[in-house]
N, C-alpha and C positions, 0 to 999 in steps of 0.2 A: 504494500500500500504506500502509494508517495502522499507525503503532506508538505506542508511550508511550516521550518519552525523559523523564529527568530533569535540573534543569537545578540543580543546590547552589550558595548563596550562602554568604555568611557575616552574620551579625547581630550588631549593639551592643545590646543594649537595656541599659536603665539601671538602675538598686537598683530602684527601685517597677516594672519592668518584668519586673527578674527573679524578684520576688517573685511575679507573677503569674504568670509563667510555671510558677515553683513549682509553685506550685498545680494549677495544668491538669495539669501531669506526674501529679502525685501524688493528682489522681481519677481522672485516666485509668488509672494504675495499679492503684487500690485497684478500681476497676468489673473491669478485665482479672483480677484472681488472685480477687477475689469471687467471680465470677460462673466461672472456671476449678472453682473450689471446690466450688460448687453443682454444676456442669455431673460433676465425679468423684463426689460425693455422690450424685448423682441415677438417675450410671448404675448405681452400687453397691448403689442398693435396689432396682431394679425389675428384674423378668426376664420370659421372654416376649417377648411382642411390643413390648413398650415398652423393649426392652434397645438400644434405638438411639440413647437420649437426649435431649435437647435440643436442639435449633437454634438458629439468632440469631433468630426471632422469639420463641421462645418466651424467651427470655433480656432481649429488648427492652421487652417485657412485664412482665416482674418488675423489668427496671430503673425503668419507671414508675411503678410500685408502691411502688418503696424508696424515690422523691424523698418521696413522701408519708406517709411512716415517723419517728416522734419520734426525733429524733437523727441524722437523716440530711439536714438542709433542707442543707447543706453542698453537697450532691452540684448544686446547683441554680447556684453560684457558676462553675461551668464550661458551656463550650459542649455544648450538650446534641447538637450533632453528632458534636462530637469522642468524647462518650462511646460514641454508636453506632458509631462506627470503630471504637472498641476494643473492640467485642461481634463486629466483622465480623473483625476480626483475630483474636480469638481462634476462630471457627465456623471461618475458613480454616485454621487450626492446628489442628484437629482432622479436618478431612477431609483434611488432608494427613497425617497421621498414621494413620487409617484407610484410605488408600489407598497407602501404603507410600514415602511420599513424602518422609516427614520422623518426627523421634522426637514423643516425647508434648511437650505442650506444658508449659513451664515457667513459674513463679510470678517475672512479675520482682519486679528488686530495685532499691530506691534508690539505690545505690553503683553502680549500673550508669551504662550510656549511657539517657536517658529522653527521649522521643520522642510526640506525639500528631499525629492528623491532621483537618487541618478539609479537608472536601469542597467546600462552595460556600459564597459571600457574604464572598469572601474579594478584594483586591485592592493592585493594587501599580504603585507610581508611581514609573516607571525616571529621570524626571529627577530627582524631589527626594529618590530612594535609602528610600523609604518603604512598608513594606509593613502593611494592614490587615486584621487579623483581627478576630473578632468577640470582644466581650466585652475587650480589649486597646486601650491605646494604638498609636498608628503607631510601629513598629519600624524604627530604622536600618537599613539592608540594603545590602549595594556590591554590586550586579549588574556582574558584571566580564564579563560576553560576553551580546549578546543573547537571547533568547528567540525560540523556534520554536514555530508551531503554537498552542494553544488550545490554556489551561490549563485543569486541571480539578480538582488538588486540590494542598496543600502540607502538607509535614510539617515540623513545628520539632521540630529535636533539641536535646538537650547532651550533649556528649563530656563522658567523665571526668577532661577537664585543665579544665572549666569553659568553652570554645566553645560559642557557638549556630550552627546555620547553619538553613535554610530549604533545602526540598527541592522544590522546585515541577514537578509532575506535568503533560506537557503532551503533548497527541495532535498529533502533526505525520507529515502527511502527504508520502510519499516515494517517489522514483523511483529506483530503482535504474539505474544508468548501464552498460553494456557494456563490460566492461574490454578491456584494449587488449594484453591477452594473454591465452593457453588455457594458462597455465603451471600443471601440479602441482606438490606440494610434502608429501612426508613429514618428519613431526615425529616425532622421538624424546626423550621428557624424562628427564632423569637428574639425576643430584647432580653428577658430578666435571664435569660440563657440562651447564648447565641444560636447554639443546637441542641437541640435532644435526639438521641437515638432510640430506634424499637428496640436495642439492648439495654438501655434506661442509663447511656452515658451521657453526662453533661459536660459541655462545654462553657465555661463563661466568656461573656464580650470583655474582646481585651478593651475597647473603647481609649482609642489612641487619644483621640479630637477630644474626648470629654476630661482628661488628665490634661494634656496641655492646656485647657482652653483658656485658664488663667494668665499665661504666659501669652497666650494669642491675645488675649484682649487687652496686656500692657503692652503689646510691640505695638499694634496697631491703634493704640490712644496717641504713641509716640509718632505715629507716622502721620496720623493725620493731623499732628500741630506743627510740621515741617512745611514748608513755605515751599510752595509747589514750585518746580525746576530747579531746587536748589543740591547741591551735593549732598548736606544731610540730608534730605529727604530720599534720594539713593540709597544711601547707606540703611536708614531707615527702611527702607520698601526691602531692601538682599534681605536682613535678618527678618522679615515676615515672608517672604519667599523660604527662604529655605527650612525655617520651620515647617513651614506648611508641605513643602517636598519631605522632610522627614518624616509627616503624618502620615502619608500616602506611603513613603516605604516601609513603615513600619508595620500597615496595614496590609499591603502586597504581598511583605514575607508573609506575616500569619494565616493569610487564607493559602498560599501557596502551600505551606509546609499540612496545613490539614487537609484539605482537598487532593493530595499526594499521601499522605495515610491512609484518608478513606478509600479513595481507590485502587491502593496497592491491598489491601486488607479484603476487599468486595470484590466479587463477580456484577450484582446488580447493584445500583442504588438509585430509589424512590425519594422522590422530594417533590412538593408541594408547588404548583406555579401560581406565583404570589406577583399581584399587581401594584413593582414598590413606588411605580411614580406616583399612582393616585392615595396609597398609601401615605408618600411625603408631602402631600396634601395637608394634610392632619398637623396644624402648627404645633401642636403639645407633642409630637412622634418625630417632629419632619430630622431631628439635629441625630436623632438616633438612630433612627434608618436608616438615612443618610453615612454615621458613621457605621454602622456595621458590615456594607459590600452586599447585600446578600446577591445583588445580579455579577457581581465580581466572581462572587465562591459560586455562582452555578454555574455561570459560563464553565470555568477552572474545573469544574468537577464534569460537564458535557465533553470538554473536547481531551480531558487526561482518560478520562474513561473508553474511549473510543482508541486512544493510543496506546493502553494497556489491554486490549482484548475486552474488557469490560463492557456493560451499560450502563447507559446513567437516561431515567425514564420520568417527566414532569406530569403530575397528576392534574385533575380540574380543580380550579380554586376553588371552586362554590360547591369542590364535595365536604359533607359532614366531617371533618378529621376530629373537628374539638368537640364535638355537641354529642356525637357518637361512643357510645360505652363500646370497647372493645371485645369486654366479654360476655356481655349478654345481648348488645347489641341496645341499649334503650336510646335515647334520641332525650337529651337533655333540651328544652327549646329556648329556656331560660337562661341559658349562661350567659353571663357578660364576660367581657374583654378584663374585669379586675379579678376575678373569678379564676385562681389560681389552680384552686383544688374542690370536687364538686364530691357532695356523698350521693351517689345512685340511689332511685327511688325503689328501683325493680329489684337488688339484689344487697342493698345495704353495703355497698363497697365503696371506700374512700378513692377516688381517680385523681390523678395527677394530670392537669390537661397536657402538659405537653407532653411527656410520654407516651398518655394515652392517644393523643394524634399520631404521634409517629410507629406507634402500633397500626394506627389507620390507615396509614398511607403506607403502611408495607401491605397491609391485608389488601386495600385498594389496586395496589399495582398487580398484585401475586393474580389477585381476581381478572381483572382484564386482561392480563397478558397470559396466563395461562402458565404462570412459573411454580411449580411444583416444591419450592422449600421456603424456610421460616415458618411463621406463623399459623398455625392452624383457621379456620374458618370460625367466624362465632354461629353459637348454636339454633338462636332465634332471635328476633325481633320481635319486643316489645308491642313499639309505641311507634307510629310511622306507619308510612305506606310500603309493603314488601315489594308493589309491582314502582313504587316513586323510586326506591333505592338499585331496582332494577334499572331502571332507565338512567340514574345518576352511573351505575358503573358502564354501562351502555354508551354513555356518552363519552364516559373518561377512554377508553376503549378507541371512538370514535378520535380522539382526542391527542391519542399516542399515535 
């Protein structure tokens, strides 16, 4: 099976390298929100059959046209590849967006993270730590773990604390191994515990953002009383920049390093699909959601699971997981969201909601999918409609 992994380094380059770098960012951007611009303009006047727009050829086109335009020989100082990347990235940002996949595409901004991508005639020399781009000097690079596979393109970025690093795209070809157990495993995510498993392990949220945030809200008292275009207020903006880059890595390893447990540990794993944007709706939830990842950790557990031989299988949100008594099956209708732990009416048993969800949503999956280990079936329902829960797994079914 071939995939694309990506392999990030980190880069020195120097004052006269950074300057160039500059640059490249900063046509590659002005080509991206240009030609964004044209591309809204264009759908805006034409209706009919031409109400479809523009393409990346048609856009490639007029980019060649603009290099030859008074006042634009500039555009010519850059990799004339890198600029067709950013015509291909922005065509992918709009059919994902036309295809409901993502929002409309936005205009970046300088004061961002800024990033371009050269595709080929690009090359890198692991002993003397030196990587060649085109139209650039040899750039310091510390490749700190080998390289898999045939490369085929790399992206230089810069984070907003002022890092470079190098993203190098490489097709490595893979054999999934047989693991050495048929073990399932439902996943329940929550706040008061990041996860619960249908083994009854708990996880707690490391909650990176909620431990710093005291330090985040003095950088950022001190920044915003710095006198806008001033040196101190640089100064000022790095140290909240790179805090806030610390948050984010510190949060990438930890799902990293469990979402690499779980599915070195699993054959399957069941997990809940949880709607977190309209969940971060929720002003009293939104800083917590938000800090936990959970579309981080399923993405990381979807596509590791798929590289280990594994599954990894997303249930229907609107199934019962918490309302649902696991072993007698009753249908609590009553629970609230403060509602930690419920006594059942039908069998006098203390439930733990989240466990008891992640009981559900192994049983759930095990049920529609037709996987034969964990969990036993429960023996009756109560309270509810037999032929309602028929069509709820019916759907989740339809649903995988």
């Amino acid at each position: 099976m071939l995939i694309h992994k990506a392999f990030k380094f980190r880069l020195y380059p120097n004052i006269e390298q950074q300057r160039a770098l500059q640059c490249q960012f900063g046509v590659c951007r002005f080509v991206f929100n240009h030609f964004l611009r044209t591309r809204m303009d264009f759908y805006a006047a034409h209706t009919g059959e031409q109400k479809q727009g523009l393409n990346y050829h048609d856009t490639a086109k007029m980019l060649t046209e603009l290099k030859q335009q008074s006042g634009y020989e500039w555009l010519k100082e850059a990799n004339s590849q890198a600029l067709q990347q950013a015509l291909r990235h922005l065509d992918t940002a709009y059919r994902n967006f036309f295809e409901n996949r993502a929002e409309f595409p936005k205009f970046k901004n300088k004061r961002g993270k800024q990033s371009f991508t050269v595709p080929q005639f690009f090359t890198l020399d692991v002993e003397q730590g030196r990587l060649n781009l085109p139209k650039l000097d040899l750039l310091k690079i510390v490749v700190h773990r080998p390289l898999e596979g045939t490369m085929k393109s790399v992206t230089i970025s810069r984070s907003p604390s002022g890092r470079y690093f190098a993203s190098i795209l490489c097709e490595v070809e893979i054999a999934p191994k047989p693991k050495r157990t048929d073990k399932a495993l439902g996943i329940d995510l929550g706040l008061k515990s990041f996860l619960v498993t249908s083994d009854g392990e708990r996880i707690d949220p490391p909650q990176h953002y909620r431990r710093t945030e005291t330090k985040l809200v003095k950088l950022q008292r001190q920044l915003s009383r710095k006198q806008q275009g001033s040196k101190g207020r640089e100064k000022a903006r790095l140290k909240v920049a790179r805090l806030h880059e610390k948050i984010a890595n510190q949060r990438a390893d930890f799902l990293h390093q469990l979402s690499r447990r779980l599915v070195d540990e699993n054959q399957v794993l069941y997990a809940e699909s949880l709607n977190v944007k309209g969940m971060a709706a929720n002003h009293h939830l939104a800083k917590s959601i938000s800090d936990a990842g959970w579309g981080e950790f399923v993405r990381q557990l979807d596509y590791k699971s798929g590289w280990s031989g594994g599954q990894f299988k997303q249930l229907d949100r609107f199934a019962p997981s918490s309302k649902r008594h696991n072993t007698c099956g009753y249908l609590y209708q009553d629970l609230r969201l403060a509602d930690r732990e419920w006594t059942c009416p039908e069998c006098g048993e203390l439930v733990d909601r989240d466990h008891n969800a992640a009981q559900n949503i192994l049983h759930f999956g095990q049920h529609s999918l037709n996987f034969n280990v964990g969990l036993e079936r429960p023996k009756r329902i109560r309270r509810g409609s037999p032929a309602l829960l028929g069509e709820t797994l019916n759907s989740e079914a339809t649903c995988l």
